[in-house]
N, C-alpha and C positions, 0 to 999 in steps of 0.2 A: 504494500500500500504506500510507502514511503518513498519507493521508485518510483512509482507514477505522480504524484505529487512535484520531486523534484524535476521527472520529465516535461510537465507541464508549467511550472515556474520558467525552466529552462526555453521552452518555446513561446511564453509568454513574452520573457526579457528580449529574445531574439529578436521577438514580432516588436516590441517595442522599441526596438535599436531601428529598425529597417525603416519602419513609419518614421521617426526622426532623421533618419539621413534623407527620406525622399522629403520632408517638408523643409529643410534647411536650404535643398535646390531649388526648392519651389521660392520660397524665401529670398535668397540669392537672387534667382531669375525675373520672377513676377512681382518681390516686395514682400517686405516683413510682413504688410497688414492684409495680404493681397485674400480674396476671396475666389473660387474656383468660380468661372466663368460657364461652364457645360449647362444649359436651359431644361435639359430632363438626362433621361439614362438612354434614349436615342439618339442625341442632340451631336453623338460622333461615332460614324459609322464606319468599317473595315469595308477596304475593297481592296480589290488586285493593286490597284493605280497608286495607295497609299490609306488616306482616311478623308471624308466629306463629314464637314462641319455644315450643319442642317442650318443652326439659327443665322451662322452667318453666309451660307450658300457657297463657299468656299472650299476646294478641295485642297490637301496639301498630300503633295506624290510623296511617294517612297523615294527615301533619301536626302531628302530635307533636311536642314540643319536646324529646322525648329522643331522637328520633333525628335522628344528626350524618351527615352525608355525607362521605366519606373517599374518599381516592384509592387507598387499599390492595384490594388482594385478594380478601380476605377480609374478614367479619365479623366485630366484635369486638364484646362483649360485658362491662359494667358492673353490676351488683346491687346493691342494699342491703335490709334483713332489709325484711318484708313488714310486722311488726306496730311501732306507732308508740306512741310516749308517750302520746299523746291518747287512744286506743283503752280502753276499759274492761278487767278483767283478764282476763275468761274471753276475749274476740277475740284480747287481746295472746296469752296461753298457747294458745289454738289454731295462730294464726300464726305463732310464736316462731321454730320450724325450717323457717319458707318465707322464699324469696327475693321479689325482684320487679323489675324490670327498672328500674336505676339511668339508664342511658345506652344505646346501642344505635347505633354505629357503622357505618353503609352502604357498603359501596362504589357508587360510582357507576355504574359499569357495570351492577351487578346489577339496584340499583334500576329500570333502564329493563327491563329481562328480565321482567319480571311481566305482562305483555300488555297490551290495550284494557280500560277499565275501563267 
């Protein structure tokens, strides 16, 4: 009974290590205060091509350097506004109230879930 107790401590502490090294990147990346951006548990879908971000209509292929691979769960999701400095003013004022996919957080498991490509 004592074994299993420890065993379970043991993968508690583990599980508790993992979830803290994926939030310190997220932290890092997205911001100390940041909040997970995903609009439901559909809102980021596997395909061959990489993953489509539904809320903001946006795909991002395989190989991207915005997407991190994580041991969490779930998907987590980062933005930043869509229109840029550089951009002339009618693009900026078109795009002013759109997002665009900052970072984009995989779990690892999922990522293999999307079939033969």
């Amino acid at each position: 009974m004592n074994r299993t107790k420890l065993i379970i401590a043991l993968a508690l502490l583990l599980a508790g290590q993992t979830a803290a090294k994926a939030d310190s990147r997220i932290a890092r990346f997205c911001g100390s205060d940041h909040v997970n951006e995903v609009a439901s548990r559909d809102d980021v879908r596997p395909n061959p091509a990489g993953f489509y971000v539904t809320s903001l209509r946006e795909q991002v292929s395989e190989g991207d350097p915005r997407i991190i691979l994580s041991t969490s769960d779930d998907f987590y999701l980062c933005t930043r506004p869509a229109a840029t400095p550089d951009m002339d003013t009618s693009k900026a004022l078109l795009l002013m109230h759109e997002r665009t996919v900052k970072y984009l957080f995989v779990p690892v498991i999922r990522r293999d879930t999307r079939g033969p490509s």
